[in-house]
C-alpha positions as semicolon CSV with decimal commas, in nm:
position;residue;x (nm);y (nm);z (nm)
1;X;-10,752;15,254;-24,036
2;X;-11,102;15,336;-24,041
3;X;-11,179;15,744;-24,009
4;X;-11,523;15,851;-23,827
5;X;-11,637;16,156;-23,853
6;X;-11,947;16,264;-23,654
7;X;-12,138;16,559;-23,828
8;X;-12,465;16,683;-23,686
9;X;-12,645;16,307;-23,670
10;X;-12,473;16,183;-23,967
11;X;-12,174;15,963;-23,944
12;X;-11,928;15,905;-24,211
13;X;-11,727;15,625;-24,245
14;X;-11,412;15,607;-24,441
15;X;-11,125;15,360;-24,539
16;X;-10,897;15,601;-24,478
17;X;-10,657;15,747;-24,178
18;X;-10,774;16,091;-24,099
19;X;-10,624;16,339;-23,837
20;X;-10,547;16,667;-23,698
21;X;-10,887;16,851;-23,744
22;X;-10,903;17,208;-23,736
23;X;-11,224;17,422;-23,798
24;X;-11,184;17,774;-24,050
25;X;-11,258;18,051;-23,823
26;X;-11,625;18,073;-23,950
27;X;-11,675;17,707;-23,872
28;X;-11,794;17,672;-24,195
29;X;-11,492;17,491;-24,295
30;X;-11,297;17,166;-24,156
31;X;-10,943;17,106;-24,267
32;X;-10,716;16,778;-24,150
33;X;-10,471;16,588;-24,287
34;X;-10,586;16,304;-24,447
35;X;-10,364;15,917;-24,584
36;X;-10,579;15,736;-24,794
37;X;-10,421;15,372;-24,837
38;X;-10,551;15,117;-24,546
39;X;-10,298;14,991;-24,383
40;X;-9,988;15,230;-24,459
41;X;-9,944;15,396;-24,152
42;X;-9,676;15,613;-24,405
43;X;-9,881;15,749;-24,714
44;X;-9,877;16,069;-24,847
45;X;-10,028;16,309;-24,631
46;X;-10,269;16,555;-24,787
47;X;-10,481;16,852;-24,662
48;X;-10,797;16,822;-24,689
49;X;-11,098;17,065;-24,640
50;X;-11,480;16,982;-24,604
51;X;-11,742;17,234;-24,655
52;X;-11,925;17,147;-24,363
53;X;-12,278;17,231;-24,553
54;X;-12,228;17,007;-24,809
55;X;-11,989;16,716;-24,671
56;X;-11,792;16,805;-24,973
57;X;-11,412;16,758;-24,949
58;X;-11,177;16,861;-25,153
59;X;-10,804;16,800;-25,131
60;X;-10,556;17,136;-25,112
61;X;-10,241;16,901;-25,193
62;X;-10,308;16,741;-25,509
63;X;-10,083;16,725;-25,759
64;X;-9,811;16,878;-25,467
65;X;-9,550;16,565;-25,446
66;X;-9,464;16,665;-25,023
67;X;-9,699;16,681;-24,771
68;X;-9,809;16,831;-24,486
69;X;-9,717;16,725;-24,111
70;X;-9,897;17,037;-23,906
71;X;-10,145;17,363;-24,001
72;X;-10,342;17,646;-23,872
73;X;-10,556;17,864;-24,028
74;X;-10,526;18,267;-24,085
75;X;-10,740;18,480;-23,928
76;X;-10,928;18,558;-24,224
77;X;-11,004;18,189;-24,334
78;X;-10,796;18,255;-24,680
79;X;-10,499;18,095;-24,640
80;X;-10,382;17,781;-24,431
81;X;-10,051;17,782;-24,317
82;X;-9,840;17,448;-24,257
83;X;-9,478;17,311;-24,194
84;X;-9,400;16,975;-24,416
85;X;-9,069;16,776;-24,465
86;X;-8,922;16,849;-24,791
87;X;-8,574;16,786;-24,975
88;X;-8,449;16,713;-24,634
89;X;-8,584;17,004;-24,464
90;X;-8,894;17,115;-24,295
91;X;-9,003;17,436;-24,450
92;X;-9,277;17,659;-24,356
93;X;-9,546;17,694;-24,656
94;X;-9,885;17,833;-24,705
95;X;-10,177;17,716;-24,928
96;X;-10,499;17,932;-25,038
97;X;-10,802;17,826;-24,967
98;X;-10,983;17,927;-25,304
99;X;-10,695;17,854;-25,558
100;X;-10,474;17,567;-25,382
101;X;-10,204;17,766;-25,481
102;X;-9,855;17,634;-25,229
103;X;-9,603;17,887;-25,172
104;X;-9,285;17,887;-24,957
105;X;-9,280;18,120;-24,652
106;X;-8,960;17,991;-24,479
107;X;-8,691;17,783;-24,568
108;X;-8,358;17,711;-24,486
109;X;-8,175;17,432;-24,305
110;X;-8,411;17,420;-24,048
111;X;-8,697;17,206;-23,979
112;X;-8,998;17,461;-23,849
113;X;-9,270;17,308;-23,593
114;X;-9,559;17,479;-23,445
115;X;-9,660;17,729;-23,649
116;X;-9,956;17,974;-23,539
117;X;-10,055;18,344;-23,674
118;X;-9,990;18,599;-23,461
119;X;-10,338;18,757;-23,510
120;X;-10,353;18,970;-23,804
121;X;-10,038;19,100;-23,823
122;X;-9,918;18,905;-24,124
123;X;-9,654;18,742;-23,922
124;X;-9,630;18,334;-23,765
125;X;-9,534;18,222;-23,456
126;X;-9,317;17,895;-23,484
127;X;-9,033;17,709;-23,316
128;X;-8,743;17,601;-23,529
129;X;-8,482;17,352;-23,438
130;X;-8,168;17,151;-23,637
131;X;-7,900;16,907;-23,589
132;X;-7,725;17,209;-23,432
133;X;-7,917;17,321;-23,131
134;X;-8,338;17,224;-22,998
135;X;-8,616;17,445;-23,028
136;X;-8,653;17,793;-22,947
137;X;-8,935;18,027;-23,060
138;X;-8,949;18,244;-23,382
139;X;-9,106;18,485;-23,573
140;X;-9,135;18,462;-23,970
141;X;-9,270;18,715;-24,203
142;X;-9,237;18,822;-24,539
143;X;-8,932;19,038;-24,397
144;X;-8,779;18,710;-24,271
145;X;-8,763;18,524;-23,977
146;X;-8,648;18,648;-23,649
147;X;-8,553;18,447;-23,333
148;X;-8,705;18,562;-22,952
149;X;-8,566;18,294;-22,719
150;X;-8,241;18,141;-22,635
151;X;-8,372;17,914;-22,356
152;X;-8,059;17,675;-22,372
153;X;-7,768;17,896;-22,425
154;X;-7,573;17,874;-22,124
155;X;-7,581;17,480;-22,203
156;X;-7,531;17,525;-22,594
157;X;-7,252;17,734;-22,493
158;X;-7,076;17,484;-22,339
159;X;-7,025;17,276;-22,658
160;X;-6,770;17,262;-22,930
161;X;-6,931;17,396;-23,285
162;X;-6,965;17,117;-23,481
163;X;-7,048;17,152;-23,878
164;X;-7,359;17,009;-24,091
165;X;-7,342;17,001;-24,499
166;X;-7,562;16,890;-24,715
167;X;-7,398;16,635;-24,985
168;X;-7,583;16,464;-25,265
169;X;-7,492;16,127;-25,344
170;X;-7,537;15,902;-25,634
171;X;-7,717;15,555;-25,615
172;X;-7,678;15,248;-25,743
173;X;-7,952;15,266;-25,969
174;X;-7,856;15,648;-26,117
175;X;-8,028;15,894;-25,842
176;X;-7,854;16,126;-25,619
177;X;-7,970;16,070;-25,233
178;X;-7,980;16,372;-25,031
179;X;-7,727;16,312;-24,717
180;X;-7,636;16,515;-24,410
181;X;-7,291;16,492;-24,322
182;X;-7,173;16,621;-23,980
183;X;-6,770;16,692;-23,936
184;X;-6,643;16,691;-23,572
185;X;-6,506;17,042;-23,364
186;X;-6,153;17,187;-23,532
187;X;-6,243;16,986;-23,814
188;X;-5,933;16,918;-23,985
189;X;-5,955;16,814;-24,386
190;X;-5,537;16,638;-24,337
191;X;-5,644;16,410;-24,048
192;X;-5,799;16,094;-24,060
193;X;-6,150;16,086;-23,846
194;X;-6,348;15,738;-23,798
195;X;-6,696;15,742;-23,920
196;X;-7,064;15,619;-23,839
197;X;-7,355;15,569;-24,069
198;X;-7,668;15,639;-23,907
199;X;-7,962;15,436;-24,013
200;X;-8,271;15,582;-23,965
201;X;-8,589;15,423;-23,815
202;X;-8,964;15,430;-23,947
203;X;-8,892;15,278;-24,185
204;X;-9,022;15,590;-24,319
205;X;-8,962;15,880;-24,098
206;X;-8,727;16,183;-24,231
207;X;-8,394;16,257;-24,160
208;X;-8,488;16,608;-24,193
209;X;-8,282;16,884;-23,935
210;X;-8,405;16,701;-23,641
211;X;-8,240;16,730;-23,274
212;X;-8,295;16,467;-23,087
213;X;-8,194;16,366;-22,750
214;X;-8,170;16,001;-22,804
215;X;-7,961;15,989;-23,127
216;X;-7,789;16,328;-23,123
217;X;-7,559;16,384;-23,432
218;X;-7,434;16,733;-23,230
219;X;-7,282;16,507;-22,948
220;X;-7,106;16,214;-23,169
221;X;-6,926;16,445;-23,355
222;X;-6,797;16,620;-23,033
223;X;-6,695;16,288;-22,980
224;X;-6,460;16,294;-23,238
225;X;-6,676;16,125;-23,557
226;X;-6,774;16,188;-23,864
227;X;-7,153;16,128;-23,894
228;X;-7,369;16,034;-24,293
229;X;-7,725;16,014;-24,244
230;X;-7,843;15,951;-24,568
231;X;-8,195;15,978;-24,669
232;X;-8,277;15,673;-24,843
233;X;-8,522;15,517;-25,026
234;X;-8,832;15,494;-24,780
235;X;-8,831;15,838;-24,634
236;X;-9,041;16,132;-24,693
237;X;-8,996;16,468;-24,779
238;X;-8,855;16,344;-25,205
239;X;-9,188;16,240;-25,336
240;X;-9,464;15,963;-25,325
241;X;-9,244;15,718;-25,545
242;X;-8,905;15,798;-25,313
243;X;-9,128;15,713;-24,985
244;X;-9,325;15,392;-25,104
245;X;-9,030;15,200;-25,245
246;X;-8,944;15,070;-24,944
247;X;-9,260;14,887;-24,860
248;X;-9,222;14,495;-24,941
249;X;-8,834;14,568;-25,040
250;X;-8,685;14,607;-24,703
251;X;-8,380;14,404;-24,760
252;X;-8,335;14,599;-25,134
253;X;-8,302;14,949;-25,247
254;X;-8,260;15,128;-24,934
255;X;-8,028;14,884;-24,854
256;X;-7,781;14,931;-25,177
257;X;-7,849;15,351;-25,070
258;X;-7,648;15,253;-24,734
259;X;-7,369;15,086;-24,964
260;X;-7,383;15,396;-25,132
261;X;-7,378;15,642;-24,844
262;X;-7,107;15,421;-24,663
263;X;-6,915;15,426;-24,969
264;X;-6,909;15,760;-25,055
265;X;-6,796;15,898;-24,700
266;X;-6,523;15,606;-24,700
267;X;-6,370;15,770;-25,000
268;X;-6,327;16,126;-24,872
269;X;-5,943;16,187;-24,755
270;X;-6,006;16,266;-24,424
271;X;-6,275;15,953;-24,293
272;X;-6,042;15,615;-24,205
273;X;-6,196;15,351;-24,419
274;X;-6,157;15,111;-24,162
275;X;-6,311;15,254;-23,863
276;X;-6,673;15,291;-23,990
277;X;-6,940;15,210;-23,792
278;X;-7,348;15,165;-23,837
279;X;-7,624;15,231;-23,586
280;X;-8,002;15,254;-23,561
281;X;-8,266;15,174;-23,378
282;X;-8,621;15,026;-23,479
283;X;-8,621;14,964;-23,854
284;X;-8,277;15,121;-23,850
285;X;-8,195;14,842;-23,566
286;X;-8,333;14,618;-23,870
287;X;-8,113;14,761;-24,113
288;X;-7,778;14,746;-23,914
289;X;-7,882;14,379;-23,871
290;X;-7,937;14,307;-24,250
291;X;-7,620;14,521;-24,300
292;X;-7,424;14,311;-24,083
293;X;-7,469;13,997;-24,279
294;X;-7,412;14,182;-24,618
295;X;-7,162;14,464;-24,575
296;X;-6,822;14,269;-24,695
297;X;-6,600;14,463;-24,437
298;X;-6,727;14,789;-24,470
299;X;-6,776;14,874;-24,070
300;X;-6,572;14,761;-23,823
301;X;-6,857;14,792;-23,560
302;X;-7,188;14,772;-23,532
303;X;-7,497;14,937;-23,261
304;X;-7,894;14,849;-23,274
305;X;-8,118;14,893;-23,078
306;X;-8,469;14,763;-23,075
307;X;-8,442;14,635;-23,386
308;X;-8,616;14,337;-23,617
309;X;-8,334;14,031;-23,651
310;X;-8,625;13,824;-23,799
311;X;-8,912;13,888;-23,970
312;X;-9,140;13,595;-23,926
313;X;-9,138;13,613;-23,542
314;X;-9,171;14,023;-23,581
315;X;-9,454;13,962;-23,832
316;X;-9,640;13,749;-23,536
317;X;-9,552;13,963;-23,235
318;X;-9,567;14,327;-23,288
319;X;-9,864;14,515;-23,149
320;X;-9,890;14,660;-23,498
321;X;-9,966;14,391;-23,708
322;X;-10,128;14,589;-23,962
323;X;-9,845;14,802;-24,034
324;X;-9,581;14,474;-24,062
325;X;-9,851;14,314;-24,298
326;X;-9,856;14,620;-24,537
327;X;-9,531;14,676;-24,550
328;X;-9,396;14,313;-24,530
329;X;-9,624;14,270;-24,849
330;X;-9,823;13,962;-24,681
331;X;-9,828;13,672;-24,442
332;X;-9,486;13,433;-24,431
333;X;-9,725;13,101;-24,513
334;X;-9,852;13,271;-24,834
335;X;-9,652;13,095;-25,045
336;X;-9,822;13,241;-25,379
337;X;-9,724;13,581;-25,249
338;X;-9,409;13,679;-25,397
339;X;-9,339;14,006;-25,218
340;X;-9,386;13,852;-24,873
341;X;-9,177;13,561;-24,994
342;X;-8,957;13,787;-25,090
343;X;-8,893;13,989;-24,786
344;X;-8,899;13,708;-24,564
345;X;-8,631;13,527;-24,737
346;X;-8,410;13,835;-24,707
347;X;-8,474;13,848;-24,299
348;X;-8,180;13,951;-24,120
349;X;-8,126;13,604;-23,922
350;X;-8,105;13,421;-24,244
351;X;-7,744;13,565;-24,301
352;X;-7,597;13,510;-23,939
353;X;-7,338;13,321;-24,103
354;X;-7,179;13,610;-24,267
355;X;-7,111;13,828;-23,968
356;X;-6,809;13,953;-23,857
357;X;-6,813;14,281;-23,680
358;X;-6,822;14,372;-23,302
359;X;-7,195;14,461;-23,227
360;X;-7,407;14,643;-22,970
361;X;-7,776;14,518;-22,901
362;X;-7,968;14,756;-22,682
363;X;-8,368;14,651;-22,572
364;X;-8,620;14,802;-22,380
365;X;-8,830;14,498;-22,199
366;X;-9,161;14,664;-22,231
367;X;-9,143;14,705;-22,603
368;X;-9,413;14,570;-22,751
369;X;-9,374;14,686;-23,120
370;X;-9,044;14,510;-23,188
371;X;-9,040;14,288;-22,869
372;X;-8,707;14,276;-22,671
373;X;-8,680;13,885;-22,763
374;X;-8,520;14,010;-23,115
375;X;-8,250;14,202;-22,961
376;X;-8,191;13,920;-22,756
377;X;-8,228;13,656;-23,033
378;X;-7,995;13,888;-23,218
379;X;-7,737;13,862;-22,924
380;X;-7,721;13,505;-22,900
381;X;-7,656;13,460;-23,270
382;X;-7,337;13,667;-23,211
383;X;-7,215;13,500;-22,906
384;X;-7,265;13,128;-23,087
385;X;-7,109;13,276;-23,353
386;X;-6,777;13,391;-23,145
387;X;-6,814;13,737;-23,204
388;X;-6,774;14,054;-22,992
389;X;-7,098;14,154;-22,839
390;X;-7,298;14,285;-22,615
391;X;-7,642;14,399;-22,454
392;X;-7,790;14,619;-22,293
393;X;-8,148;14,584;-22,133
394;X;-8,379;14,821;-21,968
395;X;-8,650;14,667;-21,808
396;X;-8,835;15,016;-21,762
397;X;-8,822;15,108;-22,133
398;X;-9,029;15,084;-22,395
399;X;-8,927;15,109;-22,799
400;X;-8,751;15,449;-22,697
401;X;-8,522;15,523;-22,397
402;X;-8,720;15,857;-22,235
403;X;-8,590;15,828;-21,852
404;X;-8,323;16,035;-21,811
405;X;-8,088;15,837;-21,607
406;X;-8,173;15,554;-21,854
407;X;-8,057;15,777;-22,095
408;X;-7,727;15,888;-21,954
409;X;-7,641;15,483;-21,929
410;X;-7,730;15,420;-22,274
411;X;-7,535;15,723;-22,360
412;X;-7,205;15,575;-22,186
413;X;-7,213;15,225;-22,333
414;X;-7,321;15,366;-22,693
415;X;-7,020;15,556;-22,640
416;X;-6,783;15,359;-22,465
417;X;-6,824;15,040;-22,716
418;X;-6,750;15,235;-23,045
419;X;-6,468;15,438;-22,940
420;X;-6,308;15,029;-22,835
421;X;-6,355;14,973;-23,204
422;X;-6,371;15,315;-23,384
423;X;-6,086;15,458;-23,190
């Protein structure tokens, strides 16, 4: 992506993705958040000011392996104050201007969005959500953080309290991945539960604390499963090295971390070993495609929605074609490119041949960053195959499923078709 940035008459051009401006309360200052690899719509982001006399920047992050994903300034244009995945979590930090110096202000399992000073008073406005319950408005200080609104309780209160833990699992090349595992109401350790792996989408987006209304960890368990969402290789939040591994080794690490993930909540006494499922959507569509042709009777069912079944049409298609060549590694005809080769070789309709679990395919028809035509391709390959499937296809939806009565059906059959083979 290519950055402009108008000052005064001067314009100044730069191979780099730059965003979220904010002026210092003098104006003499201009912080944003800056990636600077072309193409990689995932690279570290880093905070970045410019002295706005000198077109001088200078970059608040270095040497800090997280980054940033929102800031505002304090009053007295000393300290910048910013919310950025990390370990899994979103923390609240602040940075000074002069020294660059990072420090914690709230943590917790939480992630913490929208963070503003409340004038002088030493004290930040923010909301704060989790797997748990959605956003409601908070107030952190150095004497801790206090909650002001309850907006959803009288709906909140009509669920079952579900339970999120942290567990840290060891990969197959001698890490430990950070996963969230979420145990269903009146947990009970002597029973037997069915599981689901989530995978997530991205490829790199966090599973931090999120609450989401589309994939909503809260409401499966009510539903009676256990739920891993690992955070695998390709996902911020553990470090440059942890986010880029992913790109032009989609069918690779992150893959073995799902083995790993599925593995590890098979083993525990109270999951059933047979009745595991895996779901995504986008590149975690991708991923429960790829896993379907590799996972040698780990899941017994299988849900994805807009996902990539192959790579070479996807590579063609998508309206971000800059993205998919970055992260691909290269063009399918470049023969002399052996990271392209390499991930198109390893494309999820290659390995049709080794499926064998029931599977969901869910498309929205006006999604034109993984086109509805691989969900559909994807379908056919099970049918002519003789497996269980079936699809599901919005012709109002995009890559997401926002309308609400959309919702509610997608909801039903997500539902409906892993409690046939889960339950």
């Amino acid at each position: 992506e290519i950055a402009q940035c108008l000052v005064g008459s001067e314009m100044c051009i730069r191979d780099r993705y730059d965003t979220d401006p904010a002026f210092s309360p003098d104006g003499k200052t201009l912080a944003f958040l800056s990636m600077k690899t072309a193409k990689y719509e995932s690279d570290k982001k880093r905070l970045m000011l410019m002295d706005m006399t000198t077109r001088q920047t200078r970059d608040l992050t270095d040497g800090w392996d997280r980054w940033p994903e929102g800031m505002a300034w304090a009053n007295d244009g000393k300290t910048i104050y910013f919310n950025g995945y990390s370990d899994g979590v979103m923390p609240i930090f602040k940075v000074g201007v002069a020294d660059a110096k990072i420090e914690k202000v709230a943590d917790g399992q939480f992630d913490y969005v929208g963070v503003q000073p409340l004038g002088d008073s030493g004290k930040l406005a923010c909301m704060r959500h989790s797997m748990l319950e959605p956003n409601d408005i908070y107030v952190a200080s150095a004497d801790g953080v206090d909650r002001l609104t309850e907006i959803n309780k009288d709906i909140m209160s009509q669920l079952a309290d579900v339970k999120v833990e942290k567990r840290m699992v060891p990969t197959s090349d001698g890490k430990e991945m950070t996963c969230w595992v979420v145990l269903p109401p009146n947990f009970d350790p002597d029973k037997k539960y069915p599981a689901i792996l989530y995978c997530q989408g991205g490829p790199q987006q966090a599973v931090s604390q999120f609450w989401s209304f589309r994939w909503n960890f809260r409401i499966m368990a009510a539903h009676g499963y256990v739920i891993i969402a690992p955070n695998r290789r390709g996902l911020p939040g553990f470090g440059e090295e942890w986010n880029r591994q992913i790109s032009g080794d989609y069918g690779g690490q992150n893959m073995r971390d799902y083995f790993a993930a599925t593995d590890y909540i098979a083993s525990q006494p109270y999951v059933d070993e047979k009745k595991i499922g895996a779901i995504g959507a986008s590149y975690g569509g991708f991923s429960v495609y790829w896993l379907a042709g590799h996972h040698e009777g780990r899941f017994a069912a299988l849900v994805a929605h807009a996902g990539i079944f192959n790579m070479e049409t996807q590579y063609l298609e998508t309206e971000e074609m800059w993205f998919a060549d970055f992260d691909m590694g290269g063009a399918p005809w470049d023969n002399a490119n052996a990271t392209a080769q390499r991930t198109f070789a390893t494309s999820p309709h290659k390995f049709v041949n080794n499926w064998t679990a029931p599977i969901l395919v869910t498309v929205g028809e006006l999604d034109y960053r993984i086109l509805a035509s691989q969900g559909m391709m994807a379908f056919n390959a099970a049918k002519m195959h003789g497996l269980e499937a079936e699809m599901l296809v919005f012709p109002d939806e995009n890559h997401w499923i926002l309308k609400p009565q959309n919702a509610i059906l997608w909801q039903r059959t997500f539902f409906r078709f892993l409690d046939r083979y889960l339950k």
